[in-house]
N, C-alpha and C positions, 0 to 999 in steps of 0.2 A: 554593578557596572564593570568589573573584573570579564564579562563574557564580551562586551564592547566590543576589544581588538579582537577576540577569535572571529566573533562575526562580519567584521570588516573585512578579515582574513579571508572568509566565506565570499563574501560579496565580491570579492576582486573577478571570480569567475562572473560577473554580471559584466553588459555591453561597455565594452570604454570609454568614457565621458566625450573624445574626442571624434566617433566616429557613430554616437548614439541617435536614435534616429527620438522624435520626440513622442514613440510609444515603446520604446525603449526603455528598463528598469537599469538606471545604474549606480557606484557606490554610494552618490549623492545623494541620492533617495531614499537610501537603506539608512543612512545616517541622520536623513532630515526625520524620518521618522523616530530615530533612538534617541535623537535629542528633547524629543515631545514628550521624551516615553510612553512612544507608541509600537510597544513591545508588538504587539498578535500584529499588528499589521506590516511590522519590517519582515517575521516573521514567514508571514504569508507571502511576499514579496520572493525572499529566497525560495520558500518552497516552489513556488511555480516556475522558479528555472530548472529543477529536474522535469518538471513535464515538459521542457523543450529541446533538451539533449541529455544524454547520460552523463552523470555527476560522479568523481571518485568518492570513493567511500572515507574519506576526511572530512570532504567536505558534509555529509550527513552525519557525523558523528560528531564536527563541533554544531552543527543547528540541535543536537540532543541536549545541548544545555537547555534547553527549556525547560526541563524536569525541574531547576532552579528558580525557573521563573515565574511555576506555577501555571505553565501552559501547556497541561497534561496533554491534550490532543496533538500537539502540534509535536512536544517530544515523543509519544508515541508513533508518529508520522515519521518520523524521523528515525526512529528503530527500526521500524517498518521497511525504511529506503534502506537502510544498513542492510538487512536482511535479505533484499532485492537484488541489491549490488553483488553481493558476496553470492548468491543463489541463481538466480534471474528470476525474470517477472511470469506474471500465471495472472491473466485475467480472463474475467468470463461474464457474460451476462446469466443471471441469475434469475428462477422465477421459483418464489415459495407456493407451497403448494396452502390452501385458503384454507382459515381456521377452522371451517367444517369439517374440514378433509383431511387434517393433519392433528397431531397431539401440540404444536406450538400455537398457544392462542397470544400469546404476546410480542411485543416488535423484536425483532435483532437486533441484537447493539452492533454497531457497522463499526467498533475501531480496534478490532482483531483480537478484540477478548474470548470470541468464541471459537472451537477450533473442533470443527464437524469432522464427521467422519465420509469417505468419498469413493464413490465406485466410479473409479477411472479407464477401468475394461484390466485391471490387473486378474489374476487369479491363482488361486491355492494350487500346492502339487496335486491336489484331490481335484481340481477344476471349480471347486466354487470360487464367486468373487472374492475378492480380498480388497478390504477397505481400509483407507489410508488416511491418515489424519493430517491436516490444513486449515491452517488458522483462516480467520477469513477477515477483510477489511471490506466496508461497504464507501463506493467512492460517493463524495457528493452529498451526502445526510447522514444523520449520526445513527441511522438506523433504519428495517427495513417491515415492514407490516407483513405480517401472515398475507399469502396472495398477490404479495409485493411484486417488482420485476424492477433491476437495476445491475449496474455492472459493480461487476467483485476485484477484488484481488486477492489469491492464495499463497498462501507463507503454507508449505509442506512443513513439517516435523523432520520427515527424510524425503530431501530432493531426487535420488537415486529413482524411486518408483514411478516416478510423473515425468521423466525424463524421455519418453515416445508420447505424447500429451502433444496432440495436435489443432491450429484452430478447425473452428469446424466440428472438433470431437462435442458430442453430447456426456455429460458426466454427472453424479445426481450425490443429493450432499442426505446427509442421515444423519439424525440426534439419536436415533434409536434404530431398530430392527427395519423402522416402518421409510420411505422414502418422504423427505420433508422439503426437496427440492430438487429442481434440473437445472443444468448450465449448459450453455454451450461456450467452447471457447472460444473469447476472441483474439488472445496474443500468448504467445509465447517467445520469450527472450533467455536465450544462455546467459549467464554473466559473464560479465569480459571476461577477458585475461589476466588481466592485473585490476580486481576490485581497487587494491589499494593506493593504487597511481592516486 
């Protein structure tokens, strides 16, 4: 219960009680749930206010206490958003190429465990491609089937080289030699200015 106030602290960025409309998330809620200890769902609460505006990087780095709380995904989510903030965001919709046709016959883990390798349209002083490594998070499922089609987000290794990465760019992801996937992108975000406001 020591994480309590930090995530109360968190939640203050949720709509005012005074001005909250009644599909509106506010501190009240986030609290009514921690009183039930209804940990994943206050949780989940918070996490969806970064999908509605950009969040300083405080605030996702106290929702990483969940690493405590035994809510592996959610504190992974949450590095994740740290890693965003301080970076900017890279998403893409994704199509694996079908277990016939590729060396991966098993699903992807979608929570940024895996970190392919990417032809971005970068290239060697020699002119060959040059592939660039990025973690990858599958949004929406915990994972994605040989053949699969869903939208990504990429965590670079080094942001520098994905830095002309535009939507619309096609870019193809590699386990190996062989190509194991296309993406096209659909967003790109600079990080602010001051991640840590």
């Amino acid at each position: 219960m020591d994480d309590v106030p930090k995530l109360l602290e968190a939640a203050s960025l949720l709509v005012p009680e005074e001005i909250a409309t009644e599909n509106d998330f506010t501190v009240n809620d986030v609290w009514e749930y921690l009183t039930q200890d209804e940990w994943e769902v206050a949780f989940g609460l918070l996490e969806e206010l970064g999908d509605v505006r950009p969040l300083p990087l405080g605030f996702w780095e106290t929702l990483a206490a969940a690493e405590g709380l035994r809510l592996e995904r959610s504190a992974a989510w949450c590095h994740w958003r740290c890693y965003e903030t301080r970076h900017g965001v890279i998403r893409a919709d994704l199509t694996l190429r079908p277990a016939s046709a590729a060396r991966r016959q098993t699903p992807l883990a979608g929570a940024g465990v895996l970190k392919p390798m990417w032809n971005i349209g970068n290239r060697t002083p020699a002119g060959e491609p040059s592939l660039n490594i990025a973690a990858l998070w599958v949004e929406f499922t915990p994972f994605l089937e040989p053949g699969g089609r869903g939208p990504v987000r990429l965590a670079p290794l080094d942001p520098s080289p994905w830095q002309y990465l535009q939507p619309g760019q096609e870019i193809t992801m590699h386990e190996d030699r062989s190509v194991a996937g296309t993406a096209v992108v659909l967003e790109v975000q600079r990080p602010s200015a001051t991640p840590t406001a």
